[in-house]
N, CA, C and O atoms as a GROMACS GRO file, in nm:
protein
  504
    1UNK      N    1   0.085  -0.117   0.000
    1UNK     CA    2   0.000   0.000   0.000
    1UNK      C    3   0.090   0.124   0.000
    1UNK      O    4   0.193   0.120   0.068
    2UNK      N    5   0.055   0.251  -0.082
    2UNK     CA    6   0.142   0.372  -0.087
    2UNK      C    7   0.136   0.397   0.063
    2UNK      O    8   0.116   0.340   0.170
    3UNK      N    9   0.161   0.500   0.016
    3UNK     CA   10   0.169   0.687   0.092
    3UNK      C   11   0.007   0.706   0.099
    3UNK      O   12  -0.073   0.700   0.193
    4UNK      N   13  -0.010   0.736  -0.058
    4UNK     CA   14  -0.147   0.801  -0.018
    4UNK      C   15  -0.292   0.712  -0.004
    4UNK      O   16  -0.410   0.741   0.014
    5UNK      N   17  -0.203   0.567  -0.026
    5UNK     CA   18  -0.356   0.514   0.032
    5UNK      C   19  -0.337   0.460   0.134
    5UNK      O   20  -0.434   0.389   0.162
    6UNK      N   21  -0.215   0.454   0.250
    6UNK     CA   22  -0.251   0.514   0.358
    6UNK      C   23  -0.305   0.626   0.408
    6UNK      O   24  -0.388   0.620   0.499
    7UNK      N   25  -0.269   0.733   0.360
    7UNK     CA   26  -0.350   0.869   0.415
    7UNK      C   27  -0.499   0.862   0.376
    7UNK      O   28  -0.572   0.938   0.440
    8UNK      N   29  -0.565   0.774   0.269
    8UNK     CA   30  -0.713   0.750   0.240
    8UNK      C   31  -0.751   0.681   0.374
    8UNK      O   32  -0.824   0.721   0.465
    9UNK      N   33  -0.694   0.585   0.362
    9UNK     CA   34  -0.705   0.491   0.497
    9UNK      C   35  -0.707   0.553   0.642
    9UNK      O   36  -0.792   0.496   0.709
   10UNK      N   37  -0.681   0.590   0.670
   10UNK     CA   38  -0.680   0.668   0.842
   10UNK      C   39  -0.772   0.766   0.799
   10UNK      O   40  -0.865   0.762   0.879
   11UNK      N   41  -0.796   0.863   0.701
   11UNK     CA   42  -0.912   0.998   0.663
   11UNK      C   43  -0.981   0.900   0.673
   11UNK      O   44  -0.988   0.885   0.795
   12UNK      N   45  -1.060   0.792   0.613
   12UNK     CA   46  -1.215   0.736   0.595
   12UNK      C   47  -1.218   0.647   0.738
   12UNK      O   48  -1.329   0.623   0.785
   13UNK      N   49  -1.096   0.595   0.810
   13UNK     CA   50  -1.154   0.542   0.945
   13UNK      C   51  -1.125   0.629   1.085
   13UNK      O   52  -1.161   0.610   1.201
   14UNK      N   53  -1.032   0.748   1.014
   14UNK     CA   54  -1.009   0.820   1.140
   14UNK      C   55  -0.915   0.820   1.283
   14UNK      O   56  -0.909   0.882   1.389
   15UNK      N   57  -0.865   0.738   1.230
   15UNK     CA   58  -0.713   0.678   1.268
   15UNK      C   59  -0.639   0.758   1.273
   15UNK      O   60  -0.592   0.778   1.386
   16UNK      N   61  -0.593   0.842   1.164
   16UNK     CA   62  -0.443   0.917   1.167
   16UNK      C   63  -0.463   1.011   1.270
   16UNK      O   64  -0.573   0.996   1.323
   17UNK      N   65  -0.378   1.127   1.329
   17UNK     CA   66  -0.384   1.185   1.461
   17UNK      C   67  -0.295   1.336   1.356
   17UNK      O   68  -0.192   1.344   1.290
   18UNK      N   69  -0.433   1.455   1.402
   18UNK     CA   70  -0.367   1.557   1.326
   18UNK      C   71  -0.251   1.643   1.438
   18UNK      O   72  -0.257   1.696   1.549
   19UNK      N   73  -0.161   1.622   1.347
   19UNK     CA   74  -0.034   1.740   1.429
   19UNK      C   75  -0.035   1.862   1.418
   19UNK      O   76   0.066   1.925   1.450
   20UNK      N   77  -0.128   1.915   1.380
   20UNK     CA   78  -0.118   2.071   1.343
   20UNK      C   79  -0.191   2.135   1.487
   20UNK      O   80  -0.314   2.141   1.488
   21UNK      N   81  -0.138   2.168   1.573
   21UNK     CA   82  -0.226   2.235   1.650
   21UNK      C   83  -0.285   2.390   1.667
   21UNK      O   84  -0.222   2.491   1.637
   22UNK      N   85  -0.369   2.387   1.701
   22UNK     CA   86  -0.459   2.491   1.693
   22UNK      C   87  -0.404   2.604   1.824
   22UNK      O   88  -0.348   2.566   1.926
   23UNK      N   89  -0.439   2.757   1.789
   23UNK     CA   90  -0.376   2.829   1.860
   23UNK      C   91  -0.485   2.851   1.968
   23UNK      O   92  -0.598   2.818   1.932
   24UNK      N   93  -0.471   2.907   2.114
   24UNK     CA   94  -0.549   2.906   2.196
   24UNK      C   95  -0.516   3.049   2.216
   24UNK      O   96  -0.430   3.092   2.139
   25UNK      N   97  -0.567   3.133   2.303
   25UNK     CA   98  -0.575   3.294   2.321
   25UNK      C   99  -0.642   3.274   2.438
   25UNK      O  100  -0.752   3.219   2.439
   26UNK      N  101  -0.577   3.322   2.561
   26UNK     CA  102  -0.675   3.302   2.686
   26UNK      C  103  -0.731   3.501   2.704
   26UNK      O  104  -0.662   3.593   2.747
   27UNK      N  105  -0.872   3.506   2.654
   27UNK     CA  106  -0.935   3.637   2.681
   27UNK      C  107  -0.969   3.682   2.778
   27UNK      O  108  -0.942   3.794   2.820
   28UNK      N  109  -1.042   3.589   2.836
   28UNK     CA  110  -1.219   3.611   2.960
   28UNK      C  111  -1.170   3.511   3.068
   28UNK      O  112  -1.125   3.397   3.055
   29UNK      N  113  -1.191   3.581   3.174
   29UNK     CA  114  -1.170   3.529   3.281
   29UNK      C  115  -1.228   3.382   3.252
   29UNK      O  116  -1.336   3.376   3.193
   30UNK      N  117  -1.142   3.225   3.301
   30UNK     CA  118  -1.200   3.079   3.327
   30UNK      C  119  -1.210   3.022   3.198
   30UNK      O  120  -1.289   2.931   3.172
   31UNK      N  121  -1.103   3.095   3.085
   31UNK     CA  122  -1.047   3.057   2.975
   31UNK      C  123  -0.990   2.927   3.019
   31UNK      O  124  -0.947   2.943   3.133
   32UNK      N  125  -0.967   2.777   2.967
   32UNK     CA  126  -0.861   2.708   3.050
   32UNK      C  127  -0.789   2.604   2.936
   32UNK      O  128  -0.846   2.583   2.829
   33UNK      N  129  -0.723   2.572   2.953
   33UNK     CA  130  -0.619   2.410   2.876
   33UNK      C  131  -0.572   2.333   2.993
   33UNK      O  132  -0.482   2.354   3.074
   34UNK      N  133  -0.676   2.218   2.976
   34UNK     CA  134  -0.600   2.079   3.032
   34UNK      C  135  -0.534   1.985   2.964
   34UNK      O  136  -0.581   1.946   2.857
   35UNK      N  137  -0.430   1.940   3.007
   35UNK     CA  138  -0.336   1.813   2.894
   35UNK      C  139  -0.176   1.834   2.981
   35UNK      O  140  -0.126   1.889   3.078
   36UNK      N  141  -0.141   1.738   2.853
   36UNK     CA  142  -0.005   1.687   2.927
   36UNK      C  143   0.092   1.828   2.846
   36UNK      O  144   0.088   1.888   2.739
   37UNK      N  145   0.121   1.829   2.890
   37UNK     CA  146   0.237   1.936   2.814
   37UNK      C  147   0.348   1.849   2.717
   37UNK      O  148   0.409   1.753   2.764
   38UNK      N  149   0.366   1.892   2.579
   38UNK     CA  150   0.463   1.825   2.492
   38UNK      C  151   0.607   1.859   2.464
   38UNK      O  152   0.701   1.782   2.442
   39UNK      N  153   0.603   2.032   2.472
   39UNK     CA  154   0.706   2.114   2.483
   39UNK      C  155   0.683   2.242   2.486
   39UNK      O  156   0.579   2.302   2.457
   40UNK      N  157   0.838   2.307   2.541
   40UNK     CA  158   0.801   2.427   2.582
   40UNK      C  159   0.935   2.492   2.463
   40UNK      O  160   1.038   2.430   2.438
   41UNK      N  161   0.900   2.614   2.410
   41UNK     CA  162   1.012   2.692   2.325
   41UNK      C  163   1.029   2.827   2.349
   41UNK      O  164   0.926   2.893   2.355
   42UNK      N  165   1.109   2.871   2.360
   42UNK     CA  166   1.114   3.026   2.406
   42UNK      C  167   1.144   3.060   2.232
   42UNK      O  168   1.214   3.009   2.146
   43UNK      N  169   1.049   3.174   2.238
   43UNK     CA  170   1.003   3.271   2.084
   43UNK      C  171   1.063   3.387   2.131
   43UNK      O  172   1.075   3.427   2.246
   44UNK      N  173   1.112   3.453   1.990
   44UNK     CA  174   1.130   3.600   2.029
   44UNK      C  175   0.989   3.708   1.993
   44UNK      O  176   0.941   3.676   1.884
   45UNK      N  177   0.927   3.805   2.046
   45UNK     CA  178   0.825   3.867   1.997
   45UNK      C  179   0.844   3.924   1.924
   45UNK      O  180   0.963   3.948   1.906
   46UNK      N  181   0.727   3.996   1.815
   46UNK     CA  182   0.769   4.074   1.708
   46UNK      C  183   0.764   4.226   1.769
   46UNK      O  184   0.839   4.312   1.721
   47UNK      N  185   0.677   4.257   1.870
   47UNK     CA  186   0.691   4.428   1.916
   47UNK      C  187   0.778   4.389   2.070
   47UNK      O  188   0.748   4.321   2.168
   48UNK      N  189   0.909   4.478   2.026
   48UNK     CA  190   0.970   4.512   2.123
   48UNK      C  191   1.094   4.388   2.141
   48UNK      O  192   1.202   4.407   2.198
   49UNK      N  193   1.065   4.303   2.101
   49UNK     CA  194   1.183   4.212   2.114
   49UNK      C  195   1.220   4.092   2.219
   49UNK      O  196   1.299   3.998   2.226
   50UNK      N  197   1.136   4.139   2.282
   50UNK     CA  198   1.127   4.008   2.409
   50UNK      C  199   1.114   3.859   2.407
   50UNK      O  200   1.041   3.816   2.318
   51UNK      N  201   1.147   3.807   2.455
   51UNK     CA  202   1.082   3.647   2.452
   51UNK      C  203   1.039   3.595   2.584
   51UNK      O  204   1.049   3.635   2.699
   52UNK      N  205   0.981   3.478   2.518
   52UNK     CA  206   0.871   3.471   2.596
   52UNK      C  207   0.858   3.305   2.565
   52UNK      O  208   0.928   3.261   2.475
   53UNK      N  209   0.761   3.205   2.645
   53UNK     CA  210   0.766   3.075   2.600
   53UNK      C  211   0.662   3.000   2.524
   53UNK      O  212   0.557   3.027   2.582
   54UNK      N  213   0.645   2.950   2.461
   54UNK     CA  214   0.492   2.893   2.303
   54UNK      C  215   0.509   2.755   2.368
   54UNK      O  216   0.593   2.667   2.346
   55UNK      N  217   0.387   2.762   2.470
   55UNK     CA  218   0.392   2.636   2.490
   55UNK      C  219   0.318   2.491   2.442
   55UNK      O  220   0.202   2.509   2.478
   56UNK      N  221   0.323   2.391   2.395
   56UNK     CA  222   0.248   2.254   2.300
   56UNK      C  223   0.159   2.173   2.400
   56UNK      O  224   0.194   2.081   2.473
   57UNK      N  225   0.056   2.219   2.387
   57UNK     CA  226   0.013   2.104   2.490
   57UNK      C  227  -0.105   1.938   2.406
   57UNK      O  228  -0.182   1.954   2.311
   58UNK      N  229  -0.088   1.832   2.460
   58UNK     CA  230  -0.199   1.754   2.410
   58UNK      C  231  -0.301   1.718   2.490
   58UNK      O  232  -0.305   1.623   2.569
   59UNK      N  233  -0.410   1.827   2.456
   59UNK     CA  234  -0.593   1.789   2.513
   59UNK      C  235  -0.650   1.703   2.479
   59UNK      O  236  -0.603   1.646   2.380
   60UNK      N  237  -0.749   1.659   2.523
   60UNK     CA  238  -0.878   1.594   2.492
   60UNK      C  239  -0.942   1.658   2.367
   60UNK      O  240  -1.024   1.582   2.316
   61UNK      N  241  -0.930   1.747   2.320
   61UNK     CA  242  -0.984   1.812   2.208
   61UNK      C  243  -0.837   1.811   2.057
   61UNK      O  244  -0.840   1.832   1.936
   62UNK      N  245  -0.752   1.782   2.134
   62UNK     CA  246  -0.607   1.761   1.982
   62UNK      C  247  -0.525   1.855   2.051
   62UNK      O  248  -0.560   1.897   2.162
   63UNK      N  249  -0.394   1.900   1.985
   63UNK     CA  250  -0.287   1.969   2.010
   63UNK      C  251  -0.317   2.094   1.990
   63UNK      O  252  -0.344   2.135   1.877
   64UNK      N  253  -0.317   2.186   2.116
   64UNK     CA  254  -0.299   2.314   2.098
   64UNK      C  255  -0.153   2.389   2.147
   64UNK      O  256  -0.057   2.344   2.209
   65UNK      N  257  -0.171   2.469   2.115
   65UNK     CA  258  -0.022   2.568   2.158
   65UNK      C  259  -0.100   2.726   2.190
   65UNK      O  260  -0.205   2.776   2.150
   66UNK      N  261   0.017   2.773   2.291
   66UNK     CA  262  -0.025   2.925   2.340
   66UNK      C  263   0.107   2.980   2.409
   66UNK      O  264   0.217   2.926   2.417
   67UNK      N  265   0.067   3.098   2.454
   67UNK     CA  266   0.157   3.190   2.488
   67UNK      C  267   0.098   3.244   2.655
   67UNK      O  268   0.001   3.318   2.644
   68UNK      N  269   0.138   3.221   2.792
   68UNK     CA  270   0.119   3.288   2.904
   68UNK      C  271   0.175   3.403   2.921
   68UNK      O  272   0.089   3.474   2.973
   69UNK      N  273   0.312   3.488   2.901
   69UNK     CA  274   0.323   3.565   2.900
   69UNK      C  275   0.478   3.582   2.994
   69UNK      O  276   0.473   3.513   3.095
   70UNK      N  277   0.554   3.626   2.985
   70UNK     CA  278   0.677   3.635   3.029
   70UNK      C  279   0.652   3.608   3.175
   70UNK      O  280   0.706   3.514   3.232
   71UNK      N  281   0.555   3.707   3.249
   71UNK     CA  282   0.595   3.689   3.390
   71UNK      C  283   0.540   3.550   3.449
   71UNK      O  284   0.582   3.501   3.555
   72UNK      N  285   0.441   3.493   3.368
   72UNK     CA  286   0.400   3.393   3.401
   72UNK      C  287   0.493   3.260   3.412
   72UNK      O  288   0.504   3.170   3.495
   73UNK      N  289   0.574   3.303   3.244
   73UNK     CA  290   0.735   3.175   3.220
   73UNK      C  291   0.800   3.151   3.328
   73UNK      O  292   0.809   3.037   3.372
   74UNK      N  293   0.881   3.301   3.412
   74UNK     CA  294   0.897   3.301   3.527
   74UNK      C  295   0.860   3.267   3.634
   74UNK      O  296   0.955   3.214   3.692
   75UNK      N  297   0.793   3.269   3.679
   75UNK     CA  298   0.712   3.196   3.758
   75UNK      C  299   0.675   3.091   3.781
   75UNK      O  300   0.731   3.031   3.873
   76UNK      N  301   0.560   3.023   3.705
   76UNK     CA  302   0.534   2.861   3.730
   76UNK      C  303   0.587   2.816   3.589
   76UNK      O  304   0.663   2.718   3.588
   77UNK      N  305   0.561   2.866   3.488
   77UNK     CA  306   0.677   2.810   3.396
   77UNK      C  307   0.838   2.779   3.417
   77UNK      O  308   0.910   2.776   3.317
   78UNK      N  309   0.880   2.763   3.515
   78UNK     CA  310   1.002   2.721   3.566
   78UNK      C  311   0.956   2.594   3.593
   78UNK      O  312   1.018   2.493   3.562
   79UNK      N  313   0.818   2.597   3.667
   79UNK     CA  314   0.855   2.462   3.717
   79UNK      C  315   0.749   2.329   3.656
   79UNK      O  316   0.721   2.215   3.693
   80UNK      N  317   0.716   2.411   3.554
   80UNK     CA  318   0.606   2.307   3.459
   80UNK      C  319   0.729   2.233   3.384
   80UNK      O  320   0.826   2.293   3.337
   81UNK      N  321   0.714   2.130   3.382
   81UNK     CA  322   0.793   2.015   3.322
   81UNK      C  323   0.732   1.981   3.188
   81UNK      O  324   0.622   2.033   3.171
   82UNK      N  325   0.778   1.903   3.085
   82UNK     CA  326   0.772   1.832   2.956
   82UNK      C  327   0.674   1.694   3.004
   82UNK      O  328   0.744   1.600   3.042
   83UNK      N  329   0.570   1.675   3.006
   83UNK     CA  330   0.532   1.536   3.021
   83UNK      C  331   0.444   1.527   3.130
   83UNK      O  332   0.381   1.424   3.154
   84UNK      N  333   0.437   1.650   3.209
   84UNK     CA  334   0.373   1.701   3.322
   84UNK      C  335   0.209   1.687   3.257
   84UNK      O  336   0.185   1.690   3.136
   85UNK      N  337   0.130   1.674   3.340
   85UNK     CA  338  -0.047   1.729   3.305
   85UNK      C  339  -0.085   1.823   3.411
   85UNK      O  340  -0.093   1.813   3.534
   86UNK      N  341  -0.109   1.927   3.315
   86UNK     CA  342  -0.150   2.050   3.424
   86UNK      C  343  -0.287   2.143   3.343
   86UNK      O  344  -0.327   2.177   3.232
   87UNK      N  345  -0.316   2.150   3.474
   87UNK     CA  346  -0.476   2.294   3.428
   87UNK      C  347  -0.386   2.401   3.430
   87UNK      O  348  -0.279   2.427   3.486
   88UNK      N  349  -0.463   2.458   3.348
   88UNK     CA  350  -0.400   2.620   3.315
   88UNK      C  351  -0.555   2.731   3.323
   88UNK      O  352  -0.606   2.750   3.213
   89UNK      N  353  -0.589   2.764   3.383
   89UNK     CA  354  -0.729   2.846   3.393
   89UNK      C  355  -0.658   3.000   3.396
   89UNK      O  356  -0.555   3.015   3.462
   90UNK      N  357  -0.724   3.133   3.310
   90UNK     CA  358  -0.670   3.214   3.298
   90UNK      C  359  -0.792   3.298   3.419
   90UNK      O  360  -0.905   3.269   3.458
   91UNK      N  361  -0.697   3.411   3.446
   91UNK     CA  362  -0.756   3.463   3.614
   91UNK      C  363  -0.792   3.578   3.584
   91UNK      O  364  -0.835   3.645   3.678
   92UNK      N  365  -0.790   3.655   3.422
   92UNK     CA  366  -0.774   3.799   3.396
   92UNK      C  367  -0.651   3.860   3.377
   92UNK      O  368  -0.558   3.780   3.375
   93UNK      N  369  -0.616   4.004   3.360
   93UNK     CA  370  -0.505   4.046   3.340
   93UNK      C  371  -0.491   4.119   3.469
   93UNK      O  372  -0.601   4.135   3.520
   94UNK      N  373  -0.396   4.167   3.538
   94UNK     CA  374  -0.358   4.259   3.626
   94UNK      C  375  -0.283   4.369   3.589
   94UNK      O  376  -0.197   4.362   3.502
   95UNK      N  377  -0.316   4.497   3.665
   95UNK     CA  378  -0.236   4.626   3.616
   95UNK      C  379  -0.172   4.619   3.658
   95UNK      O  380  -0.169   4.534   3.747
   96UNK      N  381  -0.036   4.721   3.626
   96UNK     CA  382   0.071   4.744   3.681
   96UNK      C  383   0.155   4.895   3.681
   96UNK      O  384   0.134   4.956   3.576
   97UNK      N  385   0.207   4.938   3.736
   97UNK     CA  386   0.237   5.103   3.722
   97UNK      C  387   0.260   5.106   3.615
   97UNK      O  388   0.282   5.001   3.555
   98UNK      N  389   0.266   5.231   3.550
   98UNK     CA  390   0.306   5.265   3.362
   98UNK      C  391   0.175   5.203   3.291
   98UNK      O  392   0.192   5.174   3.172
   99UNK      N  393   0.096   5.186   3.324
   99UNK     CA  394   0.030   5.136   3.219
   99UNK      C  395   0.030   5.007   3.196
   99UNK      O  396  -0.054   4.952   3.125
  100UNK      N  397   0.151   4.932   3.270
  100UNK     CA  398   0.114   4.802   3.191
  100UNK      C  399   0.040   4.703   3.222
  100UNK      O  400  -0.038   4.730   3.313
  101UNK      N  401   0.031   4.577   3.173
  101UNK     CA  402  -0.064   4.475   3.265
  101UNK      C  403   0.038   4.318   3.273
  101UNK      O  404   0.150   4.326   3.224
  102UNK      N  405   0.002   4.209   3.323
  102UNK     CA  406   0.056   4.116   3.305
  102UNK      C  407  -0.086   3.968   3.324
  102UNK      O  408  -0.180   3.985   3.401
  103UNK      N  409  -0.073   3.850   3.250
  103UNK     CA  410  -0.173   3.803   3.284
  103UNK      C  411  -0.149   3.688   3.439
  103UNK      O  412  -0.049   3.650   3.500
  104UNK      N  413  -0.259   3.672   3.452
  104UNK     CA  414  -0.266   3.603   3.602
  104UNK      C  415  -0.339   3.474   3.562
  104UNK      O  416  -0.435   3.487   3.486
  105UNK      N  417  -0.306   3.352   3.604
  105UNK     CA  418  -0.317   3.209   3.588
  105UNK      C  419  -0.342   3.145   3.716
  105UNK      O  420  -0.287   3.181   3.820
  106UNK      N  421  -0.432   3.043   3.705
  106UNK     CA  422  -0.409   2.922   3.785
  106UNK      C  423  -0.370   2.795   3.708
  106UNK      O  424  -0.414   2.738   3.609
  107UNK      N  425  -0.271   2.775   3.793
  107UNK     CA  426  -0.187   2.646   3.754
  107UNK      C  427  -0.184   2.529   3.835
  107UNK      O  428  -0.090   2.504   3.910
  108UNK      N  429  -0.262   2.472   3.825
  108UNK     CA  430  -0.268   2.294   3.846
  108UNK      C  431  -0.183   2.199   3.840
  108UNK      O  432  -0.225   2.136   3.743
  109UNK      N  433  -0.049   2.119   3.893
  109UNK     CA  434  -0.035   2.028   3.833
  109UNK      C  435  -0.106   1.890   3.862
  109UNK      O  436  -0.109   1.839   3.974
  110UNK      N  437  -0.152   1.847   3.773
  110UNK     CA  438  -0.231   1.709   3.767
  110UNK      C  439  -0.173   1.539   3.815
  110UNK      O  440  -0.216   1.442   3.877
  111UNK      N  441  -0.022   1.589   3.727
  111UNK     CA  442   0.042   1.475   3.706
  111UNK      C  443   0.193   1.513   3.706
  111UNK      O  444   0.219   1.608   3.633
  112UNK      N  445   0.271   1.471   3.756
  112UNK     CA  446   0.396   1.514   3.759
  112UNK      C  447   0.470   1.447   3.643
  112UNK      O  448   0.443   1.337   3.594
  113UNK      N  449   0.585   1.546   3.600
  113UNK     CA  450   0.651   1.496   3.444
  113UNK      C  451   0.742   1.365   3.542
  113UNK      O  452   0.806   1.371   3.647
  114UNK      N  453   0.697   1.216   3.414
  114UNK     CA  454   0.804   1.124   3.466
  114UNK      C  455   0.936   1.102   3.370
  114UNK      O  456   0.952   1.128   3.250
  115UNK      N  457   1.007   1.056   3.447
  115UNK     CA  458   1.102   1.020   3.311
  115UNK      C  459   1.062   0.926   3.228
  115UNK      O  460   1.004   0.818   3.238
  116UNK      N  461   1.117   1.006   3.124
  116UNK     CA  462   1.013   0.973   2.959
  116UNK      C  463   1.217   0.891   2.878
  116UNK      O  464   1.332   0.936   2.867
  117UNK      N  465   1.152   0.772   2.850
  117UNK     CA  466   1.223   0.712   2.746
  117UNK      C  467   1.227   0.722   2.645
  117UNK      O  468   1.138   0.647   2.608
  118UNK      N  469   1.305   0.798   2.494
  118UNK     CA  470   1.250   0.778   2.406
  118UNK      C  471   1.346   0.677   2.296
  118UNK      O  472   1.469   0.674   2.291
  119UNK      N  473   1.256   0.606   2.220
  119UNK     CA  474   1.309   0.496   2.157
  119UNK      C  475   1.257   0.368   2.271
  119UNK      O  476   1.174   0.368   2.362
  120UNK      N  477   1.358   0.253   2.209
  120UNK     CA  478   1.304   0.120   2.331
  120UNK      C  479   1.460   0.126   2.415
  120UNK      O  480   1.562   0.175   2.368
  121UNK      N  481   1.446   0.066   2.547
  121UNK     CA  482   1.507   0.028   2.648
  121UNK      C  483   1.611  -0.002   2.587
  121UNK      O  484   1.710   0.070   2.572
  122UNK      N  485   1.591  -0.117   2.546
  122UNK     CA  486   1.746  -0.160   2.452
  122UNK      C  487   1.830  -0.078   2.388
  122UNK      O  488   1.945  -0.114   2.363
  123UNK      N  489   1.782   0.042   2.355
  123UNK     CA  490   1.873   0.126   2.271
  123UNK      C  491   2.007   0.187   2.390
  123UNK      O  492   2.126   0.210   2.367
  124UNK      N  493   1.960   0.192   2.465
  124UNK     CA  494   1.983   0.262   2.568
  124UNK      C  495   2.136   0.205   2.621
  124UNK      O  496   2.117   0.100   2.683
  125UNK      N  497   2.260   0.237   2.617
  125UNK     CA  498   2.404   0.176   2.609
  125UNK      C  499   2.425   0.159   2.767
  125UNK      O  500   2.538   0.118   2.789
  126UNK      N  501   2.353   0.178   2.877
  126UNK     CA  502   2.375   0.142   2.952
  126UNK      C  503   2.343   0.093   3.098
  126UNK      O  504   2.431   0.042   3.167
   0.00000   0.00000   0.00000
């Protein structure tokens, strides 16, 4: 069987698993993402230059990815792990002198990241 009549094959039974994930935007207060976390990448922004972390998560609904916001990275993004399952519920934004704001989160962890093998045991030299 090809290429593409595998890809017929998983489209008509629904099998294949889409990797494209969808972007999330936390607006309104009790916005939330539950799932395991897949990875975390620090981005540079386009206004002003900063970075910040795009994080992958896999839900019950498919792969999404988002952005908490620098002070948030700092914070419990230090200690959110790769493999971890955590709630993420957004709390609103908070002001801050100058004008600015930062957003405010509750962070759950569900499941603590375990050590993750990748490949089989055997590969493994020692």
């Amino acid at each position: 069987m090809g290429y593409k009549e595998q890809f017929d094959q998983v489209t008509k039974d629904k099998s294949g698993r889409n990797l494209s994930p969808k972007y999330t935007e936390f607006k309104k207060d009790g916005d939330q993402v539950i799932g395991r976390m897949l990875a975390k990448n620090s981005v540079t922004g386009t206004i002003g230059g900063g970075s910040y972390n795009q994080y992958l998560f896999d839900t019950d609904k498919g792969l999404t990815k988002f952005a908490l916001g620098s002070a948030t990275d700092n914070e419990a993004g230090q200690l959110m792990k790769v493999g971890g399952v955590y709630s993420i519920t957004f709390k609103g934004k908070e002001q801050l002198q100058g004008g600015r704001s930062i957003n405010r989160f509750d962070i759950i962890e569900i499941e603590a990241a375990g050590n993750v093998v990748v490949g089989n045991p055997g590969d493994i030299p020692f």
